[in-house]
C-alpha positions as CSV (number, residue, x, y, z in Angstrom):
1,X,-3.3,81.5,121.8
2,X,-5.1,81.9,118.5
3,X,-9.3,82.8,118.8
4,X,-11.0,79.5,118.4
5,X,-14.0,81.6,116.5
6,X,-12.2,84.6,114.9
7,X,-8.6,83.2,114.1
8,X,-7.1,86.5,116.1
9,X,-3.6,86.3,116.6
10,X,-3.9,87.7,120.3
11,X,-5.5,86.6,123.1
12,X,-5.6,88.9,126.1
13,X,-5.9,87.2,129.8
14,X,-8.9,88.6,131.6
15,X,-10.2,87.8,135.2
16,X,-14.2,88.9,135.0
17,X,-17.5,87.7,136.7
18,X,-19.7,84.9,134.7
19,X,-23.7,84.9,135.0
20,X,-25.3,81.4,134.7
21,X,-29.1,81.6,134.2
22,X,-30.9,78.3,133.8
23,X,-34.8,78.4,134.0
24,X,-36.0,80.6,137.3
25,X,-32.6,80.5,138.6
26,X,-29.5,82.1,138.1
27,X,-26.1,82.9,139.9
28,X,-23.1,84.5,139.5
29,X,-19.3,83.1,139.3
30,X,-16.6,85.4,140.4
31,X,-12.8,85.9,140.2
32,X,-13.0,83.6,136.5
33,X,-10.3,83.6,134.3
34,X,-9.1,83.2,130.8
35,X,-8.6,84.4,127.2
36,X,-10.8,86.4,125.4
37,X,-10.8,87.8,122.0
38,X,-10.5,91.4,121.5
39,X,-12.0,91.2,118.4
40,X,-15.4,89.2,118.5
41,X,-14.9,88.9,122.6
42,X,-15.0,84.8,122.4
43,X,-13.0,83.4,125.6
44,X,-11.7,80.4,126.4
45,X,-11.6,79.7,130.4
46,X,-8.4,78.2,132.0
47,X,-8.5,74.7,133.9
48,X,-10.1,75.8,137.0
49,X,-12.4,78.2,135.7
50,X,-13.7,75.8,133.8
51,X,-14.2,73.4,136.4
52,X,-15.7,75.6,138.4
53,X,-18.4,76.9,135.4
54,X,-18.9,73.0,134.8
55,X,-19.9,72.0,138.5
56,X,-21.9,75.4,138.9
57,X,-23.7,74.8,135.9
58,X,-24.7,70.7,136.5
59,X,-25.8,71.7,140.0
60,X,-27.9,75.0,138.5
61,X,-29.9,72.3,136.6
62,X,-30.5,69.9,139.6
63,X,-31.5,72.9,141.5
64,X,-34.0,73.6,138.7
65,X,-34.7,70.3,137.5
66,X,-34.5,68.0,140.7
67,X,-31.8,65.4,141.7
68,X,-34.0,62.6,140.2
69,X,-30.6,60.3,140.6
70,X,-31.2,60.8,144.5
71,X,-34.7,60.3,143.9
72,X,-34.3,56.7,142.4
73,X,-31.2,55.9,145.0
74,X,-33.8,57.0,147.9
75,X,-37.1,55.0,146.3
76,X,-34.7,51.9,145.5
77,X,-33.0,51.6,149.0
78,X,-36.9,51.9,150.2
79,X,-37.5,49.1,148.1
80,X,-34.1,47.4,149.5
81,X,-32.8,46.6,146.4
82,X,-29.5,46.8,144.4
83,X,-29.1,48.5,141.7
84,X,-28.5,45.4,139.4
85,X,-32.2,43.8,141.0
86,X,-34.1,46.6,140.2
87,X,-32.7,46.8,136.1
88,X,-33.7,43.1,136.4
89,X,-37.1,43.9,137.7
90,X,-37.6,46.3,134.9
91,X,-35.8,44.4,132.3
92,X,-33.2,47.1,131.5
93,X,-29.6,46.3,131.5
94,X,-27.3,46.2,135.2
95,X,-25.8,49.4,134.6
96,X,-29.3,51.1,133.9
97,X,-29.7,52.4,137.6
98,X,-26.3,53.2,138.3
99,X,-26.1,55.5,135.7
100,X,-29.3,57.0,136.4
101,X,-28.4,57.3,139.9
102,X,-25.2,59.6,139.0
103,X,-27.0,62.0,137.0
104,X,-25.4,60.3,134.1
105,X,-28.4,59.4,132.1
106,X,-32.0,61.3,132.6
107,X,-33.9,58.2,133.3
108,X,-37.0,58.3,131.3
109,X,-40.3,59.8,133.1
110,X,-42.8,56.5,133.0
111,X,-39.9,54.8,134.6
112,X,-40.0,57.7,137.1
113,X,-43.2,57.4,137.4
114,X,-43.8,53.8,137.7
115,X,-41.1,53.6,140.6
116,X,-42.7,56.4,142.8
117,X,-46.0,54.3,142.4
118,X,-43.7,51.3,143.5
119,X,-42.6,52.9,146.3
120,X,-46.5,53.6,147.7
121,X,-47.0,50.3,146.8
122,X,-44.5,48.0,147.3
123,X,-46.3,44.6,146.7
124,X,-46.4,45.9,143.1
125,X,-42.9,44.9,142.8
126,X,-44.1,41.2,143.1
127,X,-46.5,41.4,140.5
128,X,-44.3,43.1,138.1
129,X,-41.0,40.6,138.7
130,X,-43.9,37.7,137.6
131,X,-44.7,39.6,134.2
């Protein structure tokens, strides 16, 4: 394999440790594997090390950040509602919740907001399907 950022010739296969740090938080990956430069030290991570450094990664965020996905789910189900009456309640299209709820797409933070108050007071639902 040719270095993707150098153009070496020669890759060498290394297994090493990985440090992810996001925010506060951090944690290490061991036993990783790939093929690293000898020349500007760039690797590249075979299949499994890579999903490994993907998964770790995504779930170093929602540690950091909050699973606002299971948040909506949790608030939504409180609500019991489906997915497609709640993006009809807030006029956004059917797929709108799904995606939020699997971490696909950050839902925007009024929206956030706005559902936890819905979920205090649910006769607000009511009022806001009339609008």
């Amino acid at each position: 394999m040719k270095c993707p950022t150098c153009g070496q010739a020669e890759m060498i296969s290394k297994t090493c440790d990985e440090m992810l740090s996001y925010g506060s938080q951090s944690l290490t990956l061991h036993s990783m594997h790939g093929e690293f430069c000898p020349v500007c030290n760039e690797g590249v991570w075979d299949e499994e090390s890579y999903r490994r450094y993907t998964e770790a990664q995504a779930a170093l965020v929602r540690a950091v950040k909050g699973d606002v996905g299971g948040e909506i789910r949790r608030i939504r189900k409180s609500l019991k509602l489906t997915q497609a009456q709640l993006a009809d309640a807030f006029g956004v299209g059917k797929v709108a919740f799904s995606r939020y709820e699997r971490g696909e797409t950050r839902p925007p933070a009024p929206l956030v907001k706005l559902l936890k108050l819905l979920e205090r007071h649910p006769d607000l639902l009511k009022e806001m399907r009339s609008m």
